[in-house]
C-alpha positions in Angstrom: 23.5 -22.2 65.4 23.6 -25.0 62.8 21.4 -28.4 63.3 22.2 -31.3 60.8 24.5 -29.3 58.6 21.9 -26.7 57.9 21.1 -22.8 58.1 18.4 -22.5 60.5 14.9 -20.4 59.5 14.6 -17.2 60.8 11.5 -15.9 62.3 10.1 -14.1 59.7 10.4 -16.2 56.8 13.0 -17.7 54.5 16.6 -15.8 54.2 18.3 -14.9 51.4 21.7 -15.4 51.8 22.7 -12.3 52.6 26.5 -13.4 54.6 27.5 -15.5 52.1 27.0 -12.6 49.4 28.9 -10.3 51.5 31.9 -13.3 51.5 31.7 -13.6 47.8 31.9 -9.1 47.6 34.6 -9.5 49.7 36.9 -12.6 48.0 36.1 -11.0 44.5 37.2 -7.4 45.8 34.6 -5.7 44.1 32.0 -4.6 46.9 28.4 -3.2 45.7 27.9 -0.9 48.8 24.4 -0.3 48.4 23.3 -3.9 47.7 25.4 -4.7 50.8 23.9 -2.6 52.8 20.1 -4.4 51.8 21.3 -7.2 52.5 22.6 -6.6 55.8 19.4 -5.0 56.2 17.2 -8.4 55.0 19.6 -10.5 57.2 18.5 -8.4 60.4 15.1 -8.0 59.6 14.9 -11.8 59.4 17.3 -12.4 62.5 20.0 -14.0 61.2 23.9 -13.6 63.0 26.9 -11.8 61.9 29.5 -14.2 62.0 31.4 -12.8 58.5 35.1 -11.7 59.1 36.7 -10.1 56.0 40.3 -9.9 55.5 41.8 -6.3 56.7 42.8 -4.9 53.5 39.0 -4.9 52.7 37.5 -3.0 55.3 37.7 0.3 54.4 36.1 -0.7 51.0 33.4 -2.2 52.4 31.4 -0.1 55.0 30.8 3.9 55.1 29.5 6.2 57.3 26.4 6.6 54.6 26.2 2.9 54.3 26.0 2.0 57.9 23.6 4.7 58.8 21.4 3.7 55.8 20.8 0.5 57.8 20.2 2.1 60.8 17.2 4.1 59.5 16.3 1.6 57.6 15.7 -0.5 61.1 12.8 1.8 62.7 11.3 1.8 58.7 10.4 -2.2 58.8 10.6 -3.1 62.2 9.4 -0.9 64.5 6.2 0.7 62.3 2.8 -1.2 61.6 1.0 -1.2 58.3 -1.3 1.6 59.9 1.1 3.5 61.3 1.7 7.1 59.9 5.0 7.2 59.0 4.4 4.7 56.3 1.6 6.7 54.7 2.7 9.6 52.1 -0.1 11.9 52.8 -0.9 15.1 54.5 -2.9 14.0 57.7 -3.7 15.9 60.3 -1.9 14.0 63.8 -4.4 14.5 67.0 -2.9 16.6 69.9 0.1 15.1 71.3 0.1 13.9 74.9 3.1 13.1 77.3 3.3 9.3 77.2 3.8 7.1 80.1 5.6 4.0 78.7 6.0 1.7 82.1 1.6 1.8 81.7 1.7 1.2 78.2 3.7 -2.1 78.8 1.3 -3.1 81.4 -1.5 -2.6 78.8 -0.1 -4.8 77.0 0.9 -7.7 79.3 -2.8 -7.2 80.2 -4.3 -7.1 76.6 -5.3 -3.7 76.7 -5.6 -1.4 74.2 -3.1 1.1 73.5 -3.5 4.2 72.1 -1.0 7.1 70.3 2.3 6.2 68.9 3.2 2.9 70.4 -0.8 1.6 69.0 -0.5 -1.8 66.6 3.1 -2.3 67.6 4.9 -6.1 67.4 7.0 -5.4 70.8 8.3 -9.1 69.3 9.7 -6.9 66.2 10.3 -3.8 68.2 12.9 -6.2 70.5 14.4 -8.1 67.6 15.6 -4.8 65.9 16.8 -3.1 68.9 18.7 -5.8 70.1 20.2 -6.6 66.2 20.7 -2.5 65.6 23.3 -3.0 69.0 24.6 -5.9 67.3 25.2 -4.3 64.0 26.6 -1.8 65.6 29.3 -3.4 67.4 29.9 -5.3 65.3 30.8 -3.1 62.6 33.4 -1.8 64.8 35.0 -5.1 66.1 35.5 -7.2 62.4 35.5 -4.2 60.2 37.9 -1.7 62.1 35.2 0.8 61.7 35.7 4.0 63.1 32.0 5.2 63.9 31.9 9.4 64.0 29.1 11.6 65.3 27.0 10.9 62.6 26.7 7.2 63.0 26.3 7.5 67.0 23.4 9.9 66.5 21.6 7.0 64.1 22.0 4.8 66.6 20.8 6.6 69.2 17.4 7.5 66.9 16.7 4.1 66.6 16.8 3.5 70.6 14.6 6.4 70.9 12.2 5.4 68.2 12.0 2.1 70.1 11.1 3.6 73.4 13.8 1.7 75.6 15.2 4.6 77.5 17.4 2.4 79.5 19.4 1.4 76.6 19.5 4.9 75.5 21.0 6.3 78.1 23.5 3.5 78.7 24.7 3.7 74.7 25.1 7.4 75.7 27.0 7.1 78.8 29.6 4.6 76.4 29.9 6.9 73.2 30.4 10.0 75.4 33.5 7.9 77.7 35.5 7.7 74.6 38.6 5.4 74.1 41.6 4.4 72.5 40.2 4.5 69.2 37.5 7.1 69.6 36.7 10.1 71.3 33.3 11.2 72.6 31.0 11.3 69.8 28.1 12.6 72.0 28.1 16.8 70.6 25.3 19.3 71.4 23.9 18.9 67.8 23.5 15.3 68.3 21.9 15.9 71.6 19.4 18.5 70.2 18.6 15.8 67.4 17.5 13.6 70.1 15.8 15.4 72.0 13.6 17.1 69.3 13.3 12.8 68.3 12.3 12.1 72.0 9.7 15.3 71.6 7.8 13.9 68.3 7.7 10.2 70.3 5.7 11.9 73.1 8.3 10.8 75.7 8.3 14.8 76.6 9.6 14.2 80.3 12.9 12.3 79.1 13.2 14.6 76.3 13.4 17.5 79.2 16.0 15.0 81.1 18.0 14.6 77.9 18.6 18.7 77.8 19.6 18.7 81.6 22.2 15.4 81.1 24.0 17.3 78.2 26.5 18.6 81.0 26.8 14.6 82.1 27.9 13.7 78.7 29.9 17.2 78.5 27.8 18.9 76.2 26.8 23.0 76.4 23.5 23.6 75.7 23.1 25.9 73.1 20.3 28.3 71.6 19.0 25.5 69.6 19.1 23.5 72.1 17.1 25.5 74.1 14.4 26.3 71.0 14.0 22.1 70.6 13.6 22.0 74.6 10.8 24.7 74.7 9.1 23.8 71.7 8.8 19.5 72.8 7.7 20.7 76.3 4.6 23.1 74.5 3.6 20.8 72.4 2.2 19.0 75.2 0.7 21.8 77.3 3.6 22.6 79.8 3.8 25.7 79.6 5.1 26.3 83.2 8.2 24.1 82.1 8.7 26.2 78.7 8.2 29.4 80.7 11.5 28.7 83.0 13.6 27.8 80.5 12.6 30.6 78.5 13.3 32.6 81.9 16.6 30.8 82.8 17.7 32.0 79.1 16.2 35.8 79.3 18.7 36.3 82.7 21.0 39.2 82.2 24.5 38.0 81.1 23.1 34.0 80.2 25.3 32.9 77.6 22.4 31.5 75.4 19.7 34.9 75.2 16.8 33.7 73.4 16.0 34.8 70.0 13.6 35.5 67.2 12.3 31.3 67.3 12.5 31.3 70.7 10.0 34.1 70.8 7.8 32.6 68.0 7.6 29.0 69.2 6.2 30.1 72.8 3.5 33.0 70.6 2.3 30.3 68.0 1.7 27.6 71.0 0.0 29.5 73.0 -2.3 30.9 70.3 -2.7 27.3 68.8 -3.1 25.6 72.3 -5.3 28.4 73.5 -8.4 27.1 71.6 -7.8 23.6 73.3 -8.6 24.7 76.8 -12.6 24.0 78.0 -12.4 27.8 79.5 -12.4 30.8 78.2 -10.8 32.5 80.7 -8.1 30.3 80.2 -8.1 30.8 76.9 -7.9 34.7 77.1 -5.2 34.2 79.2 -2.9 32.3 76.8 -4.1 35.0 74.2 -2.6 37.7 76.6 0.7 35.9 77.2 1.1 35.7 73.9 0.5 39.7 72.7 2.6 40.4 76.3 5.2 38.1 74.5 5.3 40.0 71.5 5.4 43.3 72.8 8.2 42.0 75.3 9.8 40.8 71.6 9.9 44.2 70.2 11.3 46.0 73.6 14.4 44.0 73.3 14.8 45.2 69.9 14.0 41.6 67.7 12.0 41.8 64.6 9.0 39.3 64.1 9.2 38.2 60.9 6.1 37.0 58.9 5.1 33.3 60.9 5.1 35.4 64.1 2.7 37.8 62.9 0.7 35.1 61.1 0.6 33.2 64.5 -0.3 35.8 66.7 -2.9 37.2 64.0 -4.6 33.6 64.1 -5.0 33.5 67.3 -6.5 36.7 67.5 -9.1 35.6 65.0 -9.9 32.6 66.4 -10.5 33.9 69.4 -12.9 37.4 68.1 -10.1 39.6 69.0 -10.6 41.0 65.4 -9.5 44.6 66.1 -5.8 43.6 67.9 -5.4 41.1 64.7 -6.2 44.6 62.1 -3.6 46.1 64.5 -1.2 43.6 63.6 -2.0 43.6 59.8 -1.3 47.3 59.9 1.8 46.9 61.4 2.8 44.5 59.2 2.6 46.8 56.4 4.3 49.7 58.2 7.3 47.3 58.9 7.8 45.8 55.4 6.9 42.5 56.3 4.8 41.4 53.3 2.1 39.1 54.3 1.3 35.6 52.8 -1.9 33.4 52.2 -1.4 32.0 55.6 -2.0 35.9 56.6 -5.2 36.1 54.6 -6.5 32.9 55.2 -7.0 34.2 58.8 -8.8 36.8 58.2 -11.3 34.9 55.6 -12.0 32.0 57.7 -13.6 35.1 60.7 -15.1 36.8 58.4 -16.7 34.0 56.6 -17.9 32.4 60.2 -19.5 35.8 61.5 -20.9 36.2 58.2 -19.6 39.3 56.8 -19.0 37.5 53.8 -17.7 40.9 51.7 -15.3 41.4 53.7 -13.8 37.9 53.0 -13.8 38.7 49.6 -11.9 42.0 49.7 -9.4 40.2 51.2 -9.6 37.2 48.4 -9.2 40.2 46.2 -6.6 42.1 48.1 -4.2 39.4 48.5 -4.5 38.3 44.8 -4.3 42.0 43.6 -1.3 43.0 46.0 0.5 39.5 44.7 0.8 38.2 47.8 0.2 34.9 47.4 -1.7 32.3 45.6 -5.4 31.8 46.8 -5.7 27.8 47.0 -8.5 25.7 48.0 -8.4 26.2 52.0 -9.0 30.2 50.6 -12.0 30.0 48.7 -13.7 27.2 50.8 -14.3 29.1 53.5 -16.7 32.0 51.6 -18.3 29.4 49.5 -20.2 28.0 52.1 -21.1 31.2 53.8 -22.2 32.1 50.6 -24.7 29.1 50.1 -25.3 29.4 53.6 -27.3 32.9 52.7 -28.4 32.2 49.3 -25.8 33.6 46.9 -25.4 30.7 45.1 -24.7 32.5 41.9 -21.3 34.0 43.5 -20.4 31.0 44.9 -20.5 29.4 41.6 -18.3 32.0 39.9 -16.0 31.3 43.0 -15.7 27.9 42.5 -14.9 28.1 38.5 -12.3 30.8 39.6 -10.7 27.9 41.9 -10.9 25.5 38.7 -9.4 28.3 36.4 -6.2 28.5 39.2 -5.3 25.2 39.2 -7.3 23.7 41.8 -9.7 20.8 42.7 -12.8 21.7 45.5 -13.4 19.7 48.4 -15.6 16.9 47.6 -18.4 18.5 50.6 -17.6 21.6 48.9 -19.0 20.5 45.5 -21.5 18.9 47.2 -22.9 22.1 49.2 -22.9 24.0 45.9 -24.7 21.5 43.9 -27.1 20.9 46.6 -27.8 24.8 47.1 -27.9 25.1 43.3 -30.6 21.9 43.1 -32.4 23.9 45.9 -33.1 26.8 44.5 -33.4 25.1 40.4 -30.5 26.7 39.1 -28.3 23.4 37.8 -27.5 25.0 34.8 -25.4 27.7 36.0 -22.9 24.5 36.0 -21.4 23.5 33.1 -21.6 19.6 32.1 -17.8 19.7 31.0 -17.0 21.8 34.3 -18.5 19.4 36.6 -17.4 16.4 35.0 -13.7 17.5 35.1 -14.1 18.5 38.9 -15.9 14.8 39.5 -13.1 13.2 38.0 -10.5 15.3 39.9 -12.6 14.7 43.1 -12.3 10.8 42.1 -8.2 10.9 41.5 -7.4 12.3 45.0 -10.1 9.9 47.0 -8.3 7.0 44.8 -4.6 8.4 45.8 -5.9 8.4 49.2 -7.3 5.1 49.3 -3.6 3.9 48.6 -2.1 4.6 51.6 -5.2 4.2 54.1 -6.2 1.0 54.6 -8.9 1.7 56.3 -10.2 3.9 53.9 -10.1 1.6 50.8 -12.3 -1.2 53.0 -14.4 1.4 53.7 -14.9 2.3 50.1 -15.2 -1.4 49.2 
C-alpha cells in the first residue's frame, strides 16, 4: 500500500525500483532477462509486491523456465542462510554426523530462547517466512499476469525452496495442487522430481518426511523407481536406521519386484555400515555392522553384480579401521584378480593402519607400490600419515626426505605436520637437514591456505585477530 503519495520502505532497507524497471523493459520491448530476473530477486528480498501487468504480446519475451528458476534458488541463497551457515562458505569442511531433526521442538526452542543446534542454528525465521511466503507469490504470480506455463522443472524449484525452509505443510499442500493438474497444466509432480526431493529432504535432516515423501509418490501418481529407492536407503542410513534401509532394501530384493536393487544399492548400504560402524560406543556392535557389510558383499557377488572400485574401497576401510587387516588383503587381492585397478582412496587405507600399529615399512611399500603401479597420485592425506609415525620412532631423517618428496609433487604439508617435523628435527639438533629456501616456500604456502581460509570463516579470522 501507498501513504501520502509514496512507496513505502521495505523491511530490509531501501528498494531499488525494481517494478518500475520491469515496466520500462516491457514498454521499450527490449527485455534484459537476466537483470530482470535480479531485480525481481532485490524486490523480494526486500518485500516489496507484484502488482506489474505487462501487455500479452510480451509475455513470452519476458520470463523463462531458466529465468524463473534462477529466482527461485536464488531465494534459499539470501534468505533462508546465515553468514555462518555452510552453504555460503566455499571450502571443504568436514559436516558432523547428521541426526534426524525434530522441527515442532526446534520452534519451541525458539519461542523459548533456546539454543538451536544443526541446520536450522542462526536462522532469521522473520526472513525464512518472508521468502517462503514471497517464493508462493512469485510463483503464482508468474502464472496469472504472465500466462506462464510452469513445467516440471520449475515445480521441482519450488518445491526445494519449501523443503529448504522446513514448512512441510506447505510442501505437501503445493504438491497435492501441482499433481491435480488443470486446464492449462497437467501434473508436473514426476518420479524424478520426487527423488530430487526427497534426497533434498535427506541433506535437511527431516529423514522421517523424506521416508513419507517415497511412500506418497503413489498419492501424487508417481512409481517409485530404482533411484528412487537408492535416495530412500541412502537418507534413511545416513542417520543410523538401518532397520528402515534394511526393508526397503528387502521389499526390493523380492522375487519378481519390478525395481531389483543394483550395484549403488549394494554399495550405499556396504559404505554406511562400514563408516557408521566406528560411531557405535560397542564393539560388538561394531563387528556386527562389519559383518553385515562382508555378508552384503558376498550376497552382491551371488547374484552375479560386480563391485566396482568405491565398493571395494569402502568395504576395505572398514576393514582397516576396524583391525580386520587380513579380510581387507583379501579384498585387495581380489581386486587385482578382477581387473578392478585400485585408487589412492585404496592405498590410503592401508597406510593410515599400518602407520597407527606402527609397521611403518609397510606403509611405505604401499606409498611406493601405488606410485610405481600408476595408480594414483600420492597427496598430502598419503604422506601424512607415515610422517608422524616416523617422528614418532625417531626417523626423522626419512621423514624429511618424505616431506621434500610431498613439496617436489605439488603439494603443501599440514601446518601440525611441519610442525611435528621441525620439532622432532630441533629435538634431536638436526635443523639443517631443512633447507632455508624449502622451509620458507612451505611457510608461505602454509600462510596462503590459513589466509584463504580465514575468508570464508568468520570465526576463524577473529580468532586470528
Amino acid at each position: 500500500m501507498e501513504k501520502n503519495g509514496q512507496r513505502p520502505k521495505g523491511r530490509y532497507g531501501p528498494h531499488p525500483y525494481a517494478l518500475d524497471f520491469i515496466r520500462t523493459k516491457v514498454n521499450s520491448g527490449r527485455p534484459n532477462i537476466c537483470n530482470i530476473g535480479n531485480q525481481v530477486v532485490a524486490a523480494i528480498i526486500q518485500n516489496r509486491p507484484f502488482d506489474t501487468a505487462p501487455s500479452p504480446h510480451h509475455h513470452q519475451r519476458i520470463w523463462t523456465s531458466e529465468t524463473v528458476i534462477q529466482v527461485l534458488r536464488s531465494i534459499p541463497l539470501h534468505l533462508f542462510q546465515s553468514s555462518r551457515s555452510i552453504g555460503r562458505q566455499n571450502t571443504f569442511r568436514h559436516r558432523s554426523p547428521l541426526k534426524q531433526r525434530n522441527l515442532k521442538q526446534e520452534t519451541l526452542k525458539y519461542q523459548t530462547g533456546s539454543l538451536i543446534l544443526g541446520s536450522a542454528a542462526h536462522r532469521d525465521p522473520t526472513r525464512v517466512n518472508l521468502g517462503l511466503e514471497k517464493a508462493l507469490e512469485f510463483y503464482y504470480w508468474v502464472e496469472t499476469h504472465f500466462d506462464f506455463q510452469h513445467n516440471e522443472q520449475t515445480c521441482k524449484e519450488m518445491a526445494l525452496v519449501l523443503v529448504k525452509g522446513n514448512r512441510m505443510n506447505l510442501f505437501w499442500d503445493f504438491l497435492k495442487n501441482m499433481s491435480r493438474g488443470g486446464d492449462k497444466r497437467s501434473n508436473l509432480v514426476t518420479t524424478v522430481t520426487m527423488t530430487c526431493l526427497i534426497k533434498a529432504l535427506g541433506d535437511e535432516g527431516l529423514v522421517n518426511e523424506a521416508l513419507s515423501a517415497f511412500y506418497r509418490m503413489k498419492q501424487f501418481r508417481c512409481k517409485p523407481d530404482v533411484f528412487a529407492y537408492n535416495t530412500a536407503i541412502y537418507a534413511l542410513c545416513r542417520v543410523g536406521f538401518f532397520k528402515k534401509a534394511k526393508f526397503l532394501f528387502g521389499q526390493m530384493d523380492l522375487p519378481g519386484f519390478r525395481c531389483p536393487p543394483d550395484v549403488f544399492t549394494y554399495t550405499i548400504l556396504i559404505s554406511s555400515y562400514c563408516r557408521y560402524a566406528m560411531e557405535t560406543g560397542s564393539r560388538k556392535a561394531i563387528r556386527r555392522r562389519v559383518w553385515e557389510a562382508n555378508h552384503l558383499f558376498r550376497l552382491m557377488l551371488f547374484k552375479g553384480f560386480v563391485p566396482d572400485v568405491v565398493t571395494y574401497n569402502c568395504l576395505i576401510n572398514g576393514c582397516c579401521k576396524t583391525n580386520r587387516i587380513g579380510r581387507a588383503s583379501e579384498l585387495f587381492d581380489e581386486m587385482t584378480k578382477r581387473e578392478c585397478v585400485p585408487n589412492r582412496v585404496t592405498y590410503d587405507s592401508f597406510i593410515r593402519y599400518y602407520s597407527a600399529v606402527n609397521e611403518v615399512d609397510r606403509a611405505i611399500e604401499m606409498l611406493k607400490m601405488m606410485r610405481e603401479k600408476g595408480h594414483g597420485v600420492p597427496s598430502s592425506s598419503s604422506y601424512t600419515p607415515i610422517i608422524h609415525s616416523l617422528c614418532e620412532v625417531g626417523r626423522v631423517e626419512e621423514a624429511v626426505d618424505l616431506v621434500v618428496e610431498l613439496f617436489e609433487g605439488g603439494s603443501i604439508p599440514r601446518e601440525y605436520t611441519y610442525e611435528v617435523v621441525c620439532n622432532a628435527l630441533e629435538r634431536e639438533g638436526k635443523m639443517d637437514l631443512l633447507d632455508e629456501n624449502l622451509c620458507r616456500h612451505i611457510e608461505s604456502g602454509i600462510e596462503n591456505r590459513i589466509r584463504q581460509v580465514k575468508k570464508v570463516k568468520p570465526t576463524m579470522r577473529r580468532e586470528m585477530s
